[in-house]
C-alpha positions in Angstrom: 26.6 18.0 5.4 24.8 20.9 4.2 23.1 19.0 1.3 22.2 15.6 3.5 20.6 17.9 5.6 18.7 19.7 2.9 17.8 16.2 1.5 16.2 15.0 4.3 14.0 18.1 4.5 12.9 17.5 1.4 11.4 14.3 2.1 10.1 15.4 5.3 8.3 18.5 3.2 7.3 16.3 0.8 5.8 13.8 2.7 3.5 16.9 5.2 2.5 17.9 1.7 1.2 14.7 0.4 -0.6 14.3 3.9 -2.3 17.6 3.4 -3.5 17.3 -0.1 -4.7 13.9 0.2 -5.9 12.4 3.4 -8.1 9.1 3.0 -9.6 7.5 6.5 -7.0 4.8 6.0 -4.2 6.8 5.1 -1.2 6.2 8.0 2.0 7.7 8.1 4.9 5.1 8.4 8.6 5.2 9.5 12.0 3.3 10.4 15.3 3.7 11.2 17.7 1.3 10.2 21.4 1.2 11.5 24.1 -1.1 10.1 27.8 -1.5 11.3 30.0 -4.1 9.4 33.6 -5.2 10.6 35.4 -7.4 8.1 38.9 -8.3 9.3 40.7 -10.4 6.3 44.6 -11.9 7.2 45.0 -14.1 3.9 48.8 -13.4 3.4 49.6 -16.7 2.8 46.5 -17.3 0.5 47.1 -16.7 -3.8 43.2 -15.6 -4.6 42.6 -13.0 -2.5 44.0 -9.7 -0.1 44.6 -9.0 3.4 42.6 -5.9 4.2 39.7 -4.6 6.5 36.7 -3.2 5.9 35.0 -1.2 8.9 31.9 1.0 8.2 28.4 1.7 9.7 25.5 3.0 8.1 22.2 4.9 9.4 19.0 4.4 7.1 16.0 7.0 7.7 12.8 6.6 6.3 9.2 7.6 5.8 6.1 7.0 3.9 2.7 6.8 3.6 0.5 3.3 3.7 -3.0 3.1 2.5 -5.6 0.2 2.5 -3.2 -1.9 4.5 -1.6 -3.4 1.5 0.6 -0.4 -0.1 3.1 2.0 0.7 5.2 4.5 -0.5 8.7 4.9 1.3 11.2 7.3 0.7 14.4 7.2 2.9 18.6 7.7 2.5 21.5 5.7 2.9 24.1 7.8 5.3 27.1 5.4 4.7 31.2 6.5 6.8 33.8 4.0 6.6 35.7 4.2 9.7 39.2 6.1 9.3 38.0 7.7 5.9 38.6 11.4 6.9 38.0 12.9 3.2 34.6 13.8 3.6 31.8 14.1 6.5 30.3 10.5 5.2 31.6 8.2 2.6 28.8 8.0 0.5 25.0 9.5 0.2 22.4 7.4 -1.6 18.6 7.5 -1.6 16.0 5.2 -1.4 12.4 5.4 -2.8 10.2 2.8 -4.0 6.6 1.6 -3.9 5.6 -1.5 -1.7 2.5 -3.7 -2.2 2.4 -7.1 0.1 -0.4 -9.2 1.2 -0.1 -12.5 3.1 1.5 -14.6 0.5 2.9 -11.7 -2.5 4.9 -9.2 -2.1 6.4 -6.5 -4.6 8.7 -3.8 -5.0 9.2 -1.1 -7.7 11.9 2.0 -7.7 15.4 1.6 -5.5 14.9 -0.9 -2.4 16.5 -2.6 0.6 18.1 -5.8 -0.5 17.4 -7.0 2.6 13.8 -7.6 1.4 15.1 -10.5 -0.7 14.4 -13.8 0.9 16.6 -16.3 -1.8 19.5 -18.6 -0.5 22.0 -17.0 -3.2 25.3 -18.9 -2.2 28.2 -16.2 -2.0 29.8 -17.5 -5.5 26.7 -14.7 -6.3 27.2 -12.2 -3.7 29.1 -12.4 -0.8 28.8 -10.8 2.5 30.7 -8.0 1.9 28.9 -7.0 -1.3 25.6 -7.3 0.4 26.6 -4.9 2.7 28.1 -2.2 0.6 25.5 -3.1 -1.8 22.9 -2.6 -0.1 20.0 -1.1 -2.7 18.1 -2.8 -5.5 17.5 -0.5 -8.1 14.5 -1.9 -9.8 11.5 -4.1 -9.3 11.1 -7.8 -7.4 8.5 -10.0 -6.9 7.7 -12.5 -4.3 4.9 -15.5 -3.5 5.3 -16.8 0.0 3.4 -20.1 0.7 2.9 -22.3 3.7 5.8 -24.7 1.2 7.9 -22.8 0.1 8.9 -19.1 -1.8 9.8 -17.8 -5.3 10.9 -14.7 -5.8 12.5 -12.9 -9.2 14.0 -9.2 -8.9 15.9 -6.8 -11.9 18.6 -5.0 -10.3 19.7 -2.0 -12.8 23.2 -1.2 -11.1 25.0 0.6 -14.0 24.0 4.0 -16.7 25.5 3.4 -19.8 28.0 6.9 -20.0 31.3 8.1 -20.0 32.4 7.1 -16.3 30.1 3.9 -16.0 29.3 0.7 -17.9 25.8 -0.6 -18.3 25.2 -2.9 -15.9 22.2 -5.0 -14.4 21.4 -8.3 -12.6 18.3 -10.5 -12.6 18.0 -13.1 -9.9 15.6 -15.7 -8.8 15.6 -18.2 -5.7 12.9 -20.4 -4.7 12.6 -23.7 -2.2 9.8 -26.1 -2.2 9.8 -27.8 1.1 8.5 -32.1 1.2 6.0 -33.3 3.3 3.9 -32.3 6.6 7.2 -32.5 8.6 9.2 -30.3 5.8 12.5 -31.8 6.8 13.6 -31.8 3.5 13.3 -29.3 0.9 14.7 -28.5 -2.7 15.1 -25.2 -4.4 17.2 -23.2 -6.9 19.1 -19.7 -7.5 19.6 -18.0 -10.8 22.0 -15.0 -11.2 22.0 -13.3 -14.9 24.6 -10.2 -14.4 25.2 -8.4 -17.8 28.4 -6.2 -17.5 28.2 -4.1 -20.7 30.3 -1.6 -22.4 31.0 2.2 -21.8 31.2 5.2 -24.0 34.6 4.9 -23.8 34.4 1.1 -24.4 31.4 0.3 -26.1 32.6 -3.0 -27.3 33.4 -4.5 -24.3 30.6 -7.1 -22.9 30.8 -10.0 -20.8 27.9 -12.3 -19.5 28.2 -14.2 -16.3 25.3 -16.9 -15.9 25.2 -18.7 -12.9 22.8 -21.6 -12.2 22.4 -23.3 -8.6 19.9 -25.9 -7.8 20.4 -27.6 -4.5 18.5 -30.4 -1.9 19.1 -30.2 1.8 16.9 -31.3 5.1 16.7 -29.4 8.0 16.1 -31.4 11.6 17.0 -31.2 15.5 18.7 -34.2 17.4 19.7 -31.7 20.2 21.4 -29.3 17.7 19.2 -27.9 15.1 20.9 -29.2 11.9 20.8 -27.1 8.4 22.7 -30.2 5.2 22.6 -28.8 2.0 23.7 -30.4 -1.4 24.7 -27.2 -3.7 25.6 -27.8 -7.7 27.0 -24.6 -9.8 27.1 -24.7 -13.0 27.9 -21.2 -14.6 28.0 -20.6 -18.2 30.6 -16.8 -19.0 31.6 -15.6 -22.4 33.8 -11.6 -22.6 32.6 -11.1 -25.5 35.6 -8.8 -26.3 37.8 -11.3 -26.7 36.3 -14.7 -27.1 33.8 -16.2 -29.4 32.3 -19.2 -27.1 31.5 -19.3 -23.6 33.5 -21.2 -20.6 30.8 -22.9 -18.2 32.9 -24.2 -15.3 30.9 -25.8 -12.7 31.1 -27.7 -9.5 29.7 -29.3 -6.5 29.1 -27.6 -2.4 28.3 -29.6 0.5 27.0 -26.9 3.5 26.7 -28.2 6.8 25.1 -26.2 10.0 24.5 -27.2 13.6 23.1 -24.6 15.8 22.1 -24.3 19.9 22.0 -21.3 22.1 22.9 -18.9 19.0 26.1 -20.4 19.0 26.7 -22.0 15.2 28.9 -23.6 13.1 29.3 -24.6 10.0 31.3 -26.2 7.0 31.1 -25.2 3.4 33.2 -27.4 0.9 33.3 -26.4 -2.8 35.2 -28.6 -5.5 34.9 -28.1 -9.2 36.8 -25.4 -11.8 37.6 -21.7 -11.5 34.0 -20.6 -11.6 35.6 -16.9 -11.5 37.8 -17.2 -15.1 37.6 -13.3 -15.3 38.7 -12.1 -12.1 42.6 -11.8 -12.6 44.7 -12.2 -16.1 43.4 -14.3 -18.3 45.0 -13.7 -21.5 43.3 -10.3 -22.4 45.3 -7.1 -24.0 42.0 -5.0 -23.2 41.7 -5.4 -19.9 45.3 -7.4 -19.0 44.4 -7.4 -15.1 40.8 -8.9 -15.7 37.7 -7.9 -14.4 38.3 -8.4 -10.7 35.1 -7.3 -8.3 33.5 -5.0 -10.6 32.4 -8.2 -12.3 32.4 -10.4 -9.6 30.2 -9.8 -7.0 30.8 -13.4 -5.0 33.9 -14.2 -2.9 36.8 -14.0 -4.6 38.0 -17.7 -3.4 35.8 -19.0 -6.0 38.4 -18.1 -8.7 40.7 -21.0 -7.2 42.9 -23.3 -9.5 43.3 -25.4 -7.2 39.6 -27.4 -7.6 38.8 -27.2 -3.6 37.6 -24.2 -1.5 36.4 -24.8 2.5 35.2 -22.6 4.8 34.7 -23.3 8.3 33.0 -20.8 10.5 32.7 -20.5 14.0 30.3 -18.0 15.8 27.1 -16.4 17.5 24.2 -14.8 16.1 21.2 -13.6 18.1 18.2 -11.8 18.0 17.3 -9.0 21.0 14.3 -6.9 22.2 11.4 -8.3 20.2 14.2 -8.5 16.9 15.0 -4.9 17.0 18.4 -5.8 17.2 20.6 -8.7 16.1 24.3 -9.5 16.6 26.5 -12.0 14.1 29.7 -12.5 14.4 32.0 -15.2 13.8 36.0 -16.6 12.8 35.9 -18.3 8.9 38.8 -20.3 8.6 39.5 -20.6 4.2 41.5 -22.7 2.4 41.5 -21.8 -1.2 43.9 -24.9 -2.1 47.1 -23.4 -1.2 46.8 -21.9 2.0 45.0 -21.6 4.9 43.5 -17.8 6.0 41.5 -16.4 8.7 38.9 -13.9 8.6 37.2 -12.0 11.7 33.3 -10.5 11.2 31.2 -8.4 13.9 27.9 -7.1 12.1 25.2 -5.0 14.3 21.7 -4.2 12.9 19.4 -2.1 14.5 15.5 -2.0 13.3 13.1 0.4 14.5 9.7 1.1 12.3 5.9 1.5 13.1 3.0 2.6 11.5 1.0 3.7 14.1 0.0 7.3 13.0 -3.3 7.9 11.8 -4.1 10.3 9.1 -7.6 11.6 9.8 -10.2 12.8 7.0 -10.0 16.5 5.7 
């Protein structure tokens, strides 16, 4: 407790200091306050390709900063992260944030360790699911982003892992982008890339896997009393361990998405059918690592490592937005069938956001 308190300090100190020793007319001190809490309730005994087990956690995010000439800022913050029922320590985990932010009307970037939340791509969850996004939570590295009255792109390098004794090096590149059709833009087209290099240790230096995953898609969007979200997904991936194997496996596959929406209420459908886009995840004929890889490779849902050729997921739910967005609710029943068995899935999320930039920093 003792050093979260002195960390925050810090940042506080730093920040009156940087005020005092440079004070432009446009100079404005900025803030937030972000709160997150995340209930994951799995039952999937009857399923082969994944655990029962719940995750329950909330996090509080303060931050401040300093924004000049309306397009830049400088934000430094820290992730205060307890996982309900973990009575080890006074918070689970401790983790700063600090980056730079420059963003006009249409570009945006980023540059040092960031919200992922900032990231605007439709990455399906065979690249990150739900529960990743939450827990992790920070980009640790630079993104770009143009936002035009058609469409977005947006590239980011995530640098999740030191090469040392305890860790592997690690880091991600994606890239998403749509490109919406016509003065109605009822239909649109658009891709996601995911380029996660999983690299070796002191300890194992050898050991290196690529994972390459590849997803263009075409949807339309359009309201005949319900608003309507169809989506035509392909995934191709292409995944070598380099450990043990001298070519690459590229399974692939086809999703259909479906969404209908009205009064917050939503559901939706999402059928998958193709190969075992996740080959890594459990044994697969290794004496290295005999287990496989699991999540620390695989940061999408783990159903995607089906046999079986089929995955669905039917969800059922609310989300809505409150006081002018300052606070949202999701929450909704998934109901998966990984080919073998059917298994339910319960998720309550809260986010609170609170910010302004209101304070005026006056000349010296």
């Amino acid at each position: 407790m003792k050093s979260v308190l002195r960390y925050i300090v810090v940042l506080a100190v730093a920040v009156v200091a940087a005020t005092n020793s440079y004070a432009q007319e446009d100079l404005r001190l900025v803030w937030g306050v972000d709160f997150d809490t995340y209930f994951d309730n799995r039952e999937y005994s009857a399923c082969e390709y994944d655990e029962s087990q719940t995750f329950f956690s909330a996090r509080l995010t303060p931050q401040v900063g300093l924004k000049w000439n309306e397009k830049n800022r400088v934000v430094v913050g820290v992730d205060l992260l307890a996982d309900f029922g973990d009575e080890t320590d006074f918070l689970s985990d401790v983790k700063p944030q600090l980056y730079y932010q420059f963003a006009s009307q249409k570009v945006s970037a980023y540059a040092g360790i960031f919200p992922r939340e900032r990231m605007v791509g439709d990455y399906s969850d065979l690249i990150m699911s739900e529960a990743s996004r939450f827990y992790d939570n920070r980009v640790r590295g630079v993104m770009g982003q143009y936002r035009g009255e058609r469409g977005y792109v947006e590239a980011s390098i995530d640098w999740c892992g030191m090469y040392s004794e305890q860790s592997r090096e690690k880091f991600r590149i994606l890239s998403a982008g749509r490109y919406y059709f016509g003065d109605k833009q009822t239909f649109y087209g658009g891709y996601a890339f995911s380029m996660f290099h999983f690299a070796g240790s002191m300890a194992e230096d050898d050991a290196v896997v690529d994972n390459i995953v590849v997803e263009p898609y075409v949807g339309a969007q359009f309201n005949a009393y319900f608003d309507f979200d169809v989506r035509l997904r392909y995934l191709q991936t292409m995944q070598r361990d380099r450990a043990t194997e001298e070519k690459s496996r590229k399974p692939g596959g086809g999703m259909l998405q479906l969404r209908m929406a009205k009064w917050g209420l939503f559901l939706e459908e999402q059928l998958y059918v193709g190969e075992n886009l996740q080959p890594y995840y459990g044994p697969f004929g290794s004496d290295l690592f005999p287990m496989g890889y699991g999540a620390e490779l695989y940061a999408g849902d783990a159903f995607f490592s089906t046999n079986e050729n089929i995955y669905s997921t039917t969800k059922l739910g609310y989300t809505r937005s409150f006081y002018n967005d300052t606070l949202r609710v999701n929450c909704y029943f998934a109901f998966q069938h990984d080919g073998v068995a059917m298994g339910c899935k319960q998720v309550v999320s809260l986010a609170v956001r609170l910010g302004g930039d209101n304070i005026k920093l006056g000349k010296r």
